[in-house]
N, C-alpha and C positions, 0 to 999 in steps of 0.2 A: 760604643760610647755615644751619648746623646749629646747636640750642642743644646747648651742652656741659653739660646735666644730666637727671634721668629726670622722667618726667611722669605724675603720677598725676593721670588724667583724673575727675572727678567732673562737674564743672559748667562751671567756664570754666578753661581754661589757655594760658597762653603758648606756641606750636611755633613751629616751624621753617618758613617757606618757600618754596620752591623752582621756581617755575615765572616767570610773566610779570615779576615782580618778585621774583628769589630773594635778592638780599643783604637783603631788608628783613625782620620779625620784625612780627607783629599779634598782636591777643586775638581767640579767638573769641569775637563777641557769641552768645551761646544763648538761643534764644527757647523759652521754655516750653509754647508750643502746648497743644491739648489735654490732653496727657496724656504721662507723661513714662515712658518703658519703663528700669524699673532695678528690677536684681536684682544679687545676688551681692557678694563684696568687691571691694575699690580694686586694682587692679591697676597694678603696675612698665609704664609703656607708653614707648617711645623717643620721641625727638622725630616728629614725623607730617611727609612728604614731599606735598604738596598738587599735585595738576593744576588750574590756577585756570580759573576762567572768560574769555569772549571778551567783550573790549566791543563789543556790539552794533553802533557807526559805528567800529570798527576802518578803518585803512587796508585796503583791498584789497577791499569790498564789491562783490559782481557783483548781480546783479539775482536771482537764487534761490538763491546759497550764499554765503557768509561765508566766506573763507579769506585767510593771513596767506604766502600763495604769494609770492614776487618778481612783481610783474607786469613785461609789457612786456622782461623779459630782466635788470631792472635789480635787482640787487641792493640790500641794507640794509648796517649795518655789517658788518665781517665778524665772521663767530659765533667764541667764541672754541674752544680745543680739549680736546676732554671728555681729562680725565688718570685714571690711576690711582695711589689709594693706600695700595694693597699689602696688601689685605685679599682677602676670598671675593668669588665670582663663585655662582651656584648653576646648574652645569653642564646637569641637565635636570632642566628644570622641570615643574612637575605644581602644578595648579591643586584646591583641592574649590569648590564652588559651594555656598553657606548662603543660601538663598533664605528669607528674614523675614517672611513677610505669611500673614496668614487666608488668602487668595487667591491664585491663581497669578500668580506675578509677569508671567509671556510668554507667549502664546500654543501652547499645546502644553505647556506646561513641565511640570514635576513634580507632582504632586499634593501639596497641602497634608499634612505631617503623613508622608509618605515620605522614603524615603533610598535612593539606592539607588549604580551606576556611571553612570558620567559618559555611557556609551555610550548608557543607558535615555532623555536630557534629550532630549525630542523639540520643543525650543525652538528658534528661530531661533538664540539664544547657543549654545544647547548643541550643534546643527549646528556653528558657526565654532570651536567651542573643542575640537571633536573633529574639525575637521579642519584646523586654524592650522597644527600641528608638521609638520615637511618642508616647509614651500610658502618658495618661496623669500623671500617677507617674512620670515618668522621666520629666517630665512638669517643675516640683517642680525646677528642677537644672536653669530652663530659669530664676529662678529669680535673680540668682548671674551674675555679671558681671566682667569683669576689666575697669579700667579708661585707657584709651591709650590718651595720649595728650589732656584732659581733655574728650573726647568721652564715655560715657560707652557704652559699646560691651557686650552682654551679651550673656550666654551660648545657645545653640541650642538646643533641643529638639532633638536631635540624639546622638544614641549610635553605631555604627557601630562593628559588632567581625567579624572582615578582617580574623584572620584564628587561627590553633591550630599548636601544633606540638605535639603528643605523643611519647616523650622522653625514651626509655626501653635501654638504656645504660645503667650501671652501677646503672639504678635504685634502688632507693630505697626500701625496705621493712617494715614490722611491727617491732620496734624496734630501727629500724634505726633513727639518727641524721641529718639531711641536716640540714647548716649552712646557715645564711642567705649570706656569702663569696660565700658558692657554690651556691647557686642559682641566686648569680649575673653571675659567671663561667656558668653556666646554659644557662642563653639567651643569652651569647656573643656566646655559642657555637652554639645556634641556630643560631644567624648571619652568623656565620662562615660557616656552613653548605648549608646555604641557603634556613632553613626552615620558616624565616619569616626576615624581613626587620629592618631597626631602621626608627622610626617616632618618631617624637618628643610627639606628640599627644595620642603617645598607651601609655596603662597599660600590661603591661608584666605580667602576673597573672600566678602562681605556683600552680598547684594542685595535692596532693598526698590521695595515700589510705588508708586506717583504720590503726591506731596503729602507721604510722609515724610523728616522731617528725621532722615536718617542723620549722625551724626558730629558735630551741633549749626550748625553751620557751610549748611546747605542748603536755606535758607529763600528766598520768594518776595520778602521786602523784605532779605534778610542772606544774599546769597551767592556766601561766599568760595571753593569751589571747585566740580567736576566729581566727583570721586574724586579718594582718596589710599592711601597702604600704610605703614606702619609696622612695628611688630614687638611684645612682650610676654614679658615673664617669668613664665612659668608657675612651679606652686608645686615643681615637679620641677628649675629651673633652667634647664628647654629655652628659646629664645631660639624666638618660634612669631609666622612674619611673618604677615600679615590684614591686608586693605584692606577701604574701603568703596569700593562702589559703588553709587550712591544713583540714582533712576530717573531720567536725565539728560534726558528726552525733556520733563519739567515744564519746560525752560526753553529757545525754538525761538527764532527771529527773532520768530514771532508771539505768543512769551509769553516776553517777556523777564523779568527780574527789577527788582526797583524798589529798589535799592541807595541806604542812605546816604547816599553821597556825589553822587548826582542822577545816577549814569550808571544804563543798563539792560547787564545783563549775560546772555548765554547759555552751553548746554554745548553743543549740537546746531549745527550752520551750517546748516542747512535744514530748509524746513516739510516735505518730500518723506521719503520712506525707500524708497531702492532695490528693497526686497523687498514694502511694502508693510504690515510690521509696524513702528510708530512706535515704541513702545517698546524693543523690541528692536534693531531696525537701528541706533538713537538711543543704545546702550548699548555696542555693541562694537568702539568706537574708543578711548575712556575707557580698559575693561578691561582692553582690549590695551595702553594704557598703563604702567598698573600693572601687570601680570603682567611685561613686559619689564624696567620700573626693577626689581622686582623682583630679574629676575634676575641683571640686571650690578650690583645696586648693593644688596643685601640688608642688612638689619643683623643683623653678621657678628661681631661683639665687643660685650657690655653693658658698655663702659667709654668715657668719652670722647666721639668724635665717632658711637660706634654705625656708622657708614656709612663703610666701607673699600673701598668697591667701586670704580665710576667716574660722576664729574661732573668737573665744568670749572671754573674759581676761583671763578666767581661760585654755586657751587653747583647748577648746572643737571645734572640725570640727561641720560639717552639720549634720553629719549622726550619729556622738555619742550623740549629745543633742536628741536625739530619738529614742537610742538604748530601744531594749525589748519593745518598745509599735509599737501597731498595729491598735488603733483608730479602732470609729465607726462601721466601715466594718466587725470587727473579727465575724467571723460565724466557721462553724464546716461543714462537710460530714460524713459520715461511714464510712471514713481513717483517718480523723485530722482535726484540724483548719488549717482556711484560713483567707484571708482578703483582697488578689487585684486577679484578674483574669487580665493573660497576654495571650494573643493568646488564649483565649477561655480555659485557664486550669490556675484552682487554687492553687494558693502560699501560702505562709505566708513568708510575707514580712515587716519590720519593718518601721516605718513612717520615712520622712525625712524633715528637719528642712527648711520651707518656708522662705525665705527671702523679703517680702510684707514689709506694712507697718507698720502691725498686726502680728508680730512675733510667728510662734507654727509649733507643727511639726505638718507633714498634710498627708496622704496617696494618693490624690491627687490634682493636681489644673489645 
């Protein structure tokens, strides 16, 4: 469900939810942690589209991954079917990377305090995000279109990551709060800067290191999701989408979260990581989430329900109707489970919701 009003995010606000439980509507508790990263003015922000976490003794536990697969053959209810309404689609997409932290966030990755092309991220993300567009997972998005003047136009089969900026001002730490206010202040100051551009077309993507609370919402005793994306009104008018992705590998099977409500919660389905990099492997299933809803389901009008693109009645995007399942492909190595090989190195990546005639989510097409 969408709220139909704008959210100036400071401290705590009421959003939108959409993922395990989408028709429902929560506050986010915000835990003040050490130290609280805010700069800048209040910013116009849409309702926020959440990827929630996994209850820990979910149905379908195997013995070293976590996954919300059918077993045995037998299906659940049937999933309903993602619609469109009658809004943008964002045909090819292109992603910047704003890595947040004193420190490098991944292995390889960008040097603190640089900016450069997306080609330079010598990260294990930055690997999968320069080589996702063509493979035929990202296939799956060609199925969504927009109607332009009765014409459908349908997505492209490309993902382009144009560049990064490695942000180590005033960074963040473990502890720490970033708002989701400041990380709209965040990319405008990257504008400003001139370490990357406004396109109407990118996803502005936030990524910080272990133990920080991106978004308020992504604490070890309060947490309500994995990553989300939303959108902001800049002072120019432009409508400028950004997600957080907050370092999802702090919450495994073996460091689940200690929630409220007495359950444990995770973002990761295994202690293992494919490649061997826990951070990173643990990070670009999420990603790849939000970059997808993104692009079939952008917010594409500052009026109303903000999100004309495609979900399903109860509010569900592409990529949450297929959250936690990995189909078919899920295999294993001597580091973890996998299930798509991108650039010749194995992921675990979550399926995403086919738009065909024959409705399911699919790993590739």
């Amino acid at each position: 469900m969408r709220k139909q009003h704008l959210v100036a995010v400071a401290t705590v606000a009421v959003l939108a939810a959409c993922a395990e439980n989408p028709t429902g509507t929560h506050q986010i508790r915000v835990n003040s942690g050490t130290r609280s990263v805010s700069q800048g003015p209040i910013r116009q922000i849409a309702p926020i589209q959440y990827f929630h976490p996994l209850q820990l003794n979910a149905s379908g536990t195997g013995p070293n991954v976590i996954v919300r697969d059918a077993r045995n053959g037998v299906p659940g209810s049937p999933a309903k079917n993602i619609l469109y309404w009658g809004g943008s689609v964002i045909r090819d997409q292109k992603l910047v990377a704003i890595y947040y932290s004193p420190t490098r966030v991944y292995t390889n990755g960008p040097r603190p305090g640089t900016a450069g092309p997306g080609s330079a991220d010598g990260s294990l993300v930055g690997y999968f995000l320069n080589h996702i567009g063509g493979t035929s997972y990202w296939n799956i998005n060609s199925t969504y279109y927009q109607d332009h003047g009765g014409n459908l136009e349908y997505i492209h089969n490309t993902m382009g990551y144009t560049g990064f900026w490695a942000a180590n001002e005033g960074a963040p730490v473990s502890g720490d709060v970033v708002s989701p206010n400041d990380m709209a202040n965040l990319v405008e100051a990257g504008f400003a800067s001139g370490a990357f551009t406004y396109d109407p077309n990118t996803l502005y993507q936030i990524f910080t290191g272990p133990g920080v609370n991106l978004g308020g919402g992504f604490s070890r005793d309060n947490l309500q999701y994995c990553a989300w994306h939303s959108a902001y009104l800049n002072d120019n008018g432009q409508i400028v989408q950004f997600s957080a992705m907050p370092y999802d590998a702090d919450f495994t099977p073996a460091h689940p979260s200690n929630n409220p409500d007495g359950f444990h919660y995770i973002c990761v389905p295994q202690n293992g990581a494919p490649n061997g990099d826990v951070g990173a492997d643990g990070t670009v299933s999420a990603m790849t989430h939000e970059i997808e809803e993104t692009a079939t389901d952008p917010v594409s009008q500052w009026s109303k329900k903000f999100f004309y693109g495609w979900y399903d009645a109860d509010g569900e995007e592409n990529a949450d109707k297929c959250a936690y399942t990995y189909g078919p492909t899920l295999t294993q190595n001597s580091l973890g489970y996998w299930n798509l090989q991108v650039g010749g190195k194995p992921f675990l990546v979550q399926q995403n919701w086919s738009n065909v005639k024959i409705q399911g989510c699919l790993v590739s097409y």
